[in-house]
Structures are given as structure tokens and as C-alpha cells.
C-alpha positions in Angstrom: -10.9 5.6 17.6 -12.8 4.5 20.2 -13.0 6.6 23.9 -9.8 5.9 25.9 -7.7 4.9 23.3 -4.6 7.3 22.9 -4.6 10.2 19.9 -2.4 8.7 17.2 -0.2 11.8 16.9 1.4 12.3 13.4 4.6 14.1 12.4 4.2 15.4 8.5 6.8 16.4 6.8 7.1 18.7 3.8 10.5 20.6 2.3 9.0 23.8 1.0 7.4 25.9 3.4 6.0 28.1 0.6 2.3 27.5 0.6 1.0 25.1 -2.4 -0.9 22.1 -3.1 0.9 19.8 -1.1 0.2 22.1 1.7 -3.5 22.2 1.1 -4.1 19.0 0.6 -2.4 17.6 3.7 -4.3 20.2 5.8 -7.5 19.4 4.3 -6.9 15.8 5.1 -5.6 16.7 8.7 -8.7 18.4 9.5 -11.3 15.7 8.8 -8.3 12.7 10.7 -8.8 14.9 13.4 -12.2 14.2 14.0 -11.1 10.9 14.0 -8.7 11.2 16.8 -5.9 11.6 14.8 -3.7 14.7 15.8 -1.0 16.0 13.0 1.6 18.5 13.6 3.6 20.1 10.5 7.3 19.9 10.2 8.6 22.3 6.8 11.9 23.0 5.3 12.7 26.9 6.0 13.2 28.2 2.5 11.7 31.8 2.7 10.9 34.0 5.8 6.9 33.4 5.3 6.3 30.2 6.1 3.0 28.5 5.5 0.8 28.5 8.8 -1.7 26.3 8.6 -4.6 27.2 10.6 -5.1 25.3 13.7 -1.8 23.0 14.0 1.1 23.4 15.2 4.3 24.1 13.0 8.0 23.7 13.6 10.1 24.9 11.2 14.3 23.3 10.1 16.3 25.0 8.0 18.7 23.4 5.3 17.4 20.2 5.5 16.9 20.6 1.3 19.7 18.6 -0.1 19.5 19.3 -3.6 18.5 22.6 -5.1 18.8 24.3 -8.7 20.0 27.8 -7.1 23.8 28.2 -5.1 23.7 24.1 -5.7 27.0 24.1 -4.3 27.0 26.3 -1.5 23.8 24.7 -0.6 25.3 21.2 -0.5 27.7 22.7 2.0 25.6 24.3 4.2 23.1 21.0 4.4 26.2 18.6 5.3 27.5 20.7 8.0 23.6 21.0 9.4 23.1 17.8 9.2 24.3 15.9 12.5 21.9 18.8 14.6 19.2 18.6 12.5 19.2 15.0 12.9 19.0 15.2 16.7 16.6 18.2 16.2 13.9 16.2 14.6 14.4 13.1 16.8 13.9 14.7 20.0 10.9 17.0 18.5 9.3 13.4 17.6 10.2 12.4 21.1 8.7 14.7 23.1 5.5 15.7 21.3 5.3 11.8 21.5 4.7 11.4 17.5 3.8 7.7 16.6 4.3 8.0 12.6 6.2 10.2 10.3 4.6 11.2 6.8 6.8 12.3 5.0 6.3 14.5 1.2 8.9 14.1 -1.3 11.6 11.3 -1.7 14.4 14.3 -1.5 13.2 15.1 1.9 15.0 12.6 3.1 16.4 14.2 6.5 13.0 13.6 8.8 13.3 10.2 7.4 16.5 9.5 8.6 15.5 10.9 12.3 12.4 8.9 12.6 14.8 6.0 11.9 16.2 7.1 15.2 13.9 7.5 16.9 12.4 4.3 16.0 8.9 5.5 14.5 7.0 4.1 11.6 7.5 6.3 8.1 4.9 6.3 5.7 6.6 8.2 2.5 4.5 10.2 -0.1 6.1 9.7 -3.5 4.7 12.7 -5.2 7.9 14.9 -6.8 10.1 14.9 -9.4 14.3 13.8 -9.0 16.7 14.0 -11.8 17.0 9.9 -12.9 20.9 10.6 -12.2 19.8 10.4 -8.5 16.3 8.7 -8.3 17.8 4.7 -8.1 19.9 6.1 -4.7 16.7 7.7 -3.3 14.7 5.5 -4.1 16.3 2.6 -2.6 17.2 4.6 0.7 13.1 4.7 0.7 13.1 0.9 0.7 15.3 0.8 3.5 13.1 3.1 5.6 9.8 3.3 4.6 7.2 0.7 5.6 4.4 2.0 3.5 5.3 4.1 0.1 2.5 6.7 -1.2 1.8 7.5 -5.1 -1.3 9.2 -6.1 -2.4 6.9 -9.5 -1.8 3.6 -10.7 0.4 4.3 -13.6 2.6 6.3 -11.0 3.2 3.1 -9.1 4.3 1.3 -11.5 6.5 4.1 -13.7 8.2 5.2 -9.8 8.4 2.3 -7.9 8.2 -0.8 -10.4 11.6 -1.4 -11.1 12.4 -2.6 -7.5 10.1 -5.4 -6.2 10.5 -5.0 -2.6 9.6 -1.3 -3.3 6.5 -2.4 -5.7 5.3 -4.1 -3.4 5.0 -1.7 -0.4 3.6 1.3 -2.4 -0.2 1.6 -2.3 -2.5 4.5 -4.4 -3.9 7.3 -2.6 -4.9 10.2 -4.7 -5.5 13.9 -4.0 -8.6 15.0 -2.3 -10.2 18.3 -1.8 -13.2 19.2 0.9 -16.2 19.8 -1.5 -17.9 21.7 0.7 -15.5 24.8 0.2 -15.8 24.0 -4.0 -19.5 24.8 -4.4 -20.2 26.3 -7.6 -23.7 27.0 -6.4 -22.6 29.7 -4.0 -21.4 32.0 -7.0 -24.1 33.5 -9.2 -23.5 35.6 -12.1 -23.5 39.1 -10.2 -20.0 37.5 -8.2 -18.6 36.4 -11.0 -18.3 39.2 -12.8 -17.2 41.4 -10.1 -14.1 38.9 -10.1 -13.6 40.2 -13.7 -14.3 44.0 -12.8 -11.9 43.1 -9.9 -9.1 41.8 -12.3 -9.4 44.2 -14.7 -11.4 41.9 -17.4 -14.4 43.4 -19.4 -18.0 41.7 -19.3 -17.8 39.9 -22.5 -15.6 37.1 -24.4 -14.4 33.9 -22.8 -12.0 34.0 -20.0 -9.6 31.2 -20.3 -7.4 30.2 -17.1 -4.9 28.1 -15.4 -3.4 27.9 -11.7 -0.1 27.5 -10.6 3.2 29.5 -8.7 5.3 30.2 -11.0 7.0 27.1 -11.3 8.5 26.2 -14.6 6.9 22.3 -14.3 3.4 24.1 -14.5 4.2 24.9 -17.8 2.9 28.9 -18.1 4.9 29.2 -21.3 2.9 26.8 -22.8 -0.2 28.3 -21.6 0.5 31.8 -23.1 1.8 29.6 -26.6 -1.9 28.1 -26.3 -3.5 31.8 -25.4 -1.9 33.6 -28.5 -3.6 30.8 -30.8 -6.9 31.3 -29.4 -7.3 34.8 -29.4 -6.2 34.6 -33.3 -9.6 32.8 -33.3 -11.3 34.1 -30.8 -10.6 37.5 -30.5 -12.1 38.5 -27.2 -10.7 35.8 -25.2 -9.1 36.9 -21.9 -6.4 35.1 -19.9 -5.9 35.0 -16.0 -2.7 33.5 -14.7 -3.0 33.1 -11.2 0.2 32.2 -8.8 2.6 33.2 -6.5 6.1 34.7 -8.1 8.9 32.7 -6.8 12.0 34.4 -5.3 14.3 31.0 -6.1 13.9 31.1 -9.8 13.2 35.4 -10.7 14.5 34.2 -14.3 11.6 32.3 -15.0 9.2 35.5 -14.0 11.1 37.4 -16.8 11.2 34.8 -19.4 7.2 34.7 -18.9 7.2 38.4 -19.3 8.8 38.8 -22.3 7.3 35.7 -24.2 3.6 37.8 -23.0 5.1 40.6 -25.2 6.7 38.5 -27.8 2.9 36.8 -28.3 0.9 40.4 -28.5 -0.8 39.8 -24.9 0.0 42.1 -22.7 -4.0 43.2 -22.5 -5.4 40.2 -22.7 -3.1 38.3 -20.0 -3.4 38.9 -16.6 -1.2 37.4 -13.8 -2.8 37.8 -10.8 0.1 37.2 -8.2 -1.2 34.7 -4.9 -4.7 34.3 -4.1 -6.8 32.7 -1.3 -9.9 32.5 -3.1 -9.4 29.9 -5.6 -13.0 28.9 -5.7 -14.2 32.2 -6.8 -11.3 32.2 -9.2 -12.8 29.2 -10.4 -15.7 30.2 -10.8 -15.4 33.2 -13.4 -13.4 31.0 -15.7 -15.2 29.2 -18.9 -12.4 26.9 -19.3 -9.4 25.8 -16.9 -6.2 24.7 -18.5 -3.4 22.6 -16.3 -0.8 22.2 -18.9 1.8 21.1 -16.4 4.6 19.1 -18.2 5.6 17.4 -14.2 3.0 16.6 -11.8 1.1 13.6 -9.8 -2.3 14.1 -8.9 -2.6 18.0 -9.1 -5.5 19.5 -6.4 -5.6 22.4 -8.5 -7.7 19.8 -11.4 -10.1 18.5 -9.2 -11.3 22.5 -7.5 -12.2 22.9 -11.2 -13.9 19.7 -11.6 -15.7 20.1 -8.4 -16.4 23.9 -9.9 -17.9 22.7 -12.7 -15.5 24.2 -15.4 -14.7 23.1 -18.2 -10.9 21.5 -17.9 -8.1 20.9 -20.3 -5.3 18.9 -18.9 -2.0 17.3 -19.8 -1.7 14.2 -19.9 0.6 13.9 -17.1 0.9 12.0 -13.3 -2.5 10.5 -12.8 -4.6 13.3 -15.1 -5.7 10.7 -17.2 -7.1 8.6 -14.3 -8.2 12.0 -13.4 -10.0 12.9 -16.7 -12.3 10.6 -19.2 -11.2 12.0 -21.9 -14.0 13.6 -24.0 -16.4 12.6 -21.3 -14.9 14.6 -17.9 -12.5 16.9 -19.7 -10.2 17.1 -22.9 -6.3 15.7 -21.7 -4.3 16.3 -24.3 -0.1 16.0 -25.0 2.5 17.4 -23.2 4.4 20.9 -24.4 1.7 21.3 -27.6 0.1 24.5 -27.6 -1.2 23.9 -30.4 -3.8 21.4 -28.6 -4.6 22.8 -25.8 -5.9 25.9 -28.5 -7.8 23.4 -30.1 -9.1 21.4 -26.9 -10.1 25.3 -25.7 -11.4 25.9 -28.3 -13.4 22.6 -29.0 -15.4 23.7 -25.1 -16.2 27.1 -26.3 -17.6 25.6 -29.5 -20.0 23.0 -27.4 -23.5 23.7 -27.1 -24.1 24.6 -23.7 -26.3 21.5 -23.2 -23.1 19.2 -23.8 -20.6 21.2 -21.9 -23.2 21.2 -18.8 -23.2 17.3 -19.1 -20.0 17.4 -19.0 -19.4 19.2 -16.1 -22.0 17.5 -14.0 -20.5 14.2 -14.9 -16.6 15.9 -14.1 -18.2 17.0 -10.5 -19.9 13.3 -9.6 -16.4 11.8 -10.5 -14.4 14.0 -8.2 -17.4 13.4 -5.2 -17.2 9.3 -5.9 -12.8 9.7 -6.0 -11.6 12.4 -4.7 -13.5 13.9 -1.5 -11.7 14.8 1.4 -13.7 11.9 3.5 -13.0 9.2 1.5 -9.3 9.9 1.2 -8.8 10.9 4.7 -10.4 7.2 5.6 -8.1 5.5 3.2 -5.0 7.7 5.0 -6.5 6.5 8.2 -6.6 3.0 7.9 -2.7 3.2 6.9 -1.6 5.1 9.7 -3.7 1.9 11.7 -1.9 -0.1 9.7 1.7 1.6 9.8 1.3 1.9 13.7 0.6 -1.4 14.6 3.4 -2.2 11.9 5.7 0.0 13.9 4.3 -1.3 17.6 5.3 -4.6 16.5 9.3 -3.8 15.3 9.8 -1.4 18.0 
């Protein structure tokens, strides 16, 4: 934006204020839109006491603006209803007087900022990137038609599996994929002396292959299909270590046991470690041999292209945009959802490779995510539909 033109201030919205890829993605984009005059401030649901706080913007915080959740559903449907006419007024008069000119909204259940920045008469641009029950994705979908000027996906096939079966809706829904700032994903900053301190630091001996995937524990990441895959390695591969890395969640402590017990049931309790939270993905990253994402929900998961732009070795499902993600055999191995059996064998097929083929590979897996997926060329496309939305907005005001 040229001198003396006005910041375009933007308002975006996310439910969960439980740090994730959602989160890191929108800050990495925010960062490099503010050097293009672009100022975004961070609206998040208030679902635990440690909210996300993204370094360097500002953050307000709303609680029960979640409509729908798996835990109290009930008594949670209660609580939003009655919070609902102040939290409307809330959010309008924190767009109105930090003088926000589009909402960007994440997640067609997080519907509530929506419905403000209707009344406040501001722009919505609405990212289309979670998962609703069919039961209840014709209503929200068409209350997204009736608000949003510009609807987000993150692959091709997305837009037409989400948005396809209504026109109007079709036809306002553009790509934009996930993006990640390369310059923090640079596998030439880690030689072999920091990587195996990682696997001192975890507990993980010198030798075998160390196999790992990246997630909260989330049961659309798919971990128990992960440890299914893990005990059918190490039948053929018997040094192979594991490394689960992700945050425990306190809304679903069931799904922490289950992944407990199925650890025991498999005969890993040695050779699986969960590692909790962690900042330092890239060094995570870089002490693996092979990544697995063997999510059985996603869109364009972040977590896939860190290891891409790390140079390891990936085995994806083929789910969301993965497979516009991955050339199969080329990029990466994707392979069907909820089968253990291969992702072993994809694994498996890596740590077979001569090292000559899986550093082509590799190479070829990093050049695709800096063509794609960097953080510039993303955060130009999300610029040039803000332009668009605001002058869209300007014009209907």
C-alpha cells in the first residue's frame, strides 16, 4: 500500500484459543501482511485458561461463543444461547472501535464473529478449513452464503467436495492453501551433532530409524493408527523408535487413555515416546527419518509441509488437499485412510531406499513447498483478497 493510504486493519477470528496449526499459520501470514501495511488483530474463543498469545499482536479473548461441542453438549448449548445477544454487541463494538475493515473468520461453526461483522457492516472473508457433522453442514453452510463475500478452502478437491453443492456458494469460494515461512524450516542449520542430542534429549539411543508424526492429541490426527503402523514396523525393523509429539487435551482426557493403553496393548511402551507440546518443531523435524501424518480429517495440514521444507521423508493420508500436497512416489508416499498396514509398508519402503533416491526425493519435496506453499506467495494471494473484499465492502456499505 502506497504512503498515505490508511492500514487495512483486519479482525481474525479463530474458536480455539489452544495453540495449533490454524494459529501458526495465520500468524505467519500476519507477519509478512504487515509489512504490507496490513495490520491484524486476533479475536479466539476462550476455551482453556492459556490462551494462545501470539507475539506481537494484539488479542481479545470471548468466551462461549463455541456453539457446538462433543463435551457437556447440552449445558454448553445453554450457556452459548444465553451469551449470545452480549457477545454480539461485544464483537461489534470491538470491530468498531479498533476501526476493523474485514473480518476473517476460521471455521464455518464459528459463526458468532460472523454474525457481528454483519452488524457492524464489515466485509467477511470465511476460511472453510474444519470438519461439521453432515446433520448440520447444509444450515452452516448456507448461513456462510448469506454472509460471506469471499469463502476460503485450502485445495481444489475441497472446493468442490465443501462448497459444490450450492452454486451461489461455488462460485464465491477461491483456493488458498497453507503456507509456512521457510526461513525458520532450514534443514541446513541442524547437523548431525544437534540432532542427536534431540534423541539423547528424548530419551532415544543413537542407532535405528526414528519414525515420527505431529499432532495434539486430537482423535482426527489419527495417533491410533500411527502406533497400529509402529507395532508393524518394529516387527520388521526392530530398532525403530517412535516420537509422538503433541499437546494432551483437557476436553477429551479419554482419548489420552485409550492411546495409552493401545501403546501397551502393541508391546511399545520403550520404543514410543510422547513428547507432550513443543516449540521447536523444526529441530523435531529434523531428527526424524521419516514423518507420518496419518490424519483421517484435515485440509491442508502445516504440519506436512515443515517436513517437506525439512527434507524428511513423508507418509501422508490421503486426506484434505495431501494429495495436491504430495506426488505420490515422487514428493512423498500418500497412502489410504485408517490402514496401518500401509503406512508400515510406505515407512518401510523409505527406509528401504538407497540414500541417493530418498535425497532426490526430498530435494524435489522442498522445491515444491518453496514454488506453493511459502509464506510470501500465500500472504500476496491473502492480500489481494482483502483488496478485493474491501473495496467489495466500501461499495455495499
Amino acid at each position: 500500500m502506497g504512503g498515505g493510504v490508511k492500514p487495512m486493519r483486519v479482525l481474525y477470528c479463530i474458536l480455539d484459543n489452544r495453540f495449533g496449526g490454524p494459529h501458526r499459520l495465520a500468524m505467519t501470514v500476519a507477519g509478512r501482511l504487515r509489512d504490507q501495511g496490513v495490520e491484524t488483530l486476533f479475536l479466539l474463543g476462550q476455551k482453556t485458561r492459556d490462551p494462545w498469545q501470539p507475539a506481537g499482536f494484539r488479542v481479545f479473548l470471548c468466551k462461549r461463543i463455541q456453539c457446538f461441542t462433543r463435551r457437556r453438549p447440552v449445558w454448553n448449548l445453554a450457556g452459548f444461547c444465553i451469551a449470545l445477544p452480549w457477545n454480539l454487541v461485544k464483537i461489534r463494538r470491538l470491530i468498531e472501535a479498533n476501526a476493523i475493515d474485514i473480518i476473517h473468520v476460521d471455521g464455518i461453526t464459528n459463526f458468532v464473529p460472523a454474525l457481528a461483522a454483519r452488524l457492524a457492516r464489515r466485509p467477511i472473508i470465511w476460511h472453510y478449513n474444519d470438519h461439521v457433522p453432515d446433520v448440520l453442514r447444509g444450515i452452516l453452510l448456507r448461513l456462510v452464503n448469506a454472509l460471506a463475500c469471499t469463502v476460503v478452502v485450502q485445495g481444489h478437491k475441497l472446493r468442490d467436495d465443501r462448497t459444490g453443492a450450492i452454486a451461489d456458494l461455488h462460485a464465491k469460494t477461491v483456493v488458498l492453501p497453507s503456507a509456512i515461512a521457510l526461513r525458520e524450516f532450514c534443514p541446513e542449520k541442524y547437523d548431525v551433532q544437534t540432532r542427536a542430542q534431540l534423541r539423547t534429549d528424548l530419551g532415544i539411543g543413537p542407532d535405528g530409524p526414528l519414525i515420527g508424526m505431529i499432532g495434539n492429541m486430537n482423535r482426527f490426527k489419527g495417533h491410533t493408527w500411527f502406533i497400529r503402523a509402529a507395532q508393524r514396523i518394529k516387527e520388521r525393523v526392530d530398532n525403530a523408535r517412535f516420537v509422538i509429539v503433541g499437546k494432551r487435551l483437557d476436553t477429551d482426557p479419554g482419548y489420552w487413555d485409550r492411546l495409552q493403553r493401545l501403546t501397551a496393548e502393541c508391546g511399545l511402551e520403550k520404543d514410543v515416546v510422547y513428547t507432550g507440546f513443543r516449540d521447536d518443531i523444526p529441530s523435531v523435524l529434523s531428527a526424524l527419518d521419516v514423518f507420518v501424518l496419518s490424519s483421517i480429517l484435515e485440509s491442508c495440514p502445516v504440519v506436512l509441509l515443515e517436513a517437506m521444507a525439512m527434507k524428511v521423508p513423508v507418509v501422508a493420508t490421503n486426506v484434505g488437499a495431501v494429495a495436491e500436497m504430495v506426488a505420490h512416489g515422487r514428493t512423498g508416499f500418500v497412502v489410504p485412510l485408517r490402514d496401518p498396514e500401509a503406512i508400515a509398508e510406505a515407512v518401510l519402503a523409505i527406509l528401504a531406499k538407497p540414500r541417493d533416491e530418498v535425497r532426490d526425493m526430498v530435494e524435489q519435496a522442498r522445491k515444491t513447498v518453496e514454488r506453493e506453499f511459502s509464506v510470501d506467495t500465500i500472504a500476496q494471494q491473502q492480500l489481494q483478497l482483502y483488496e478485493r473484499s474491501h473495496g467489495l465492502g466500501a461499495r455495499h456499505a
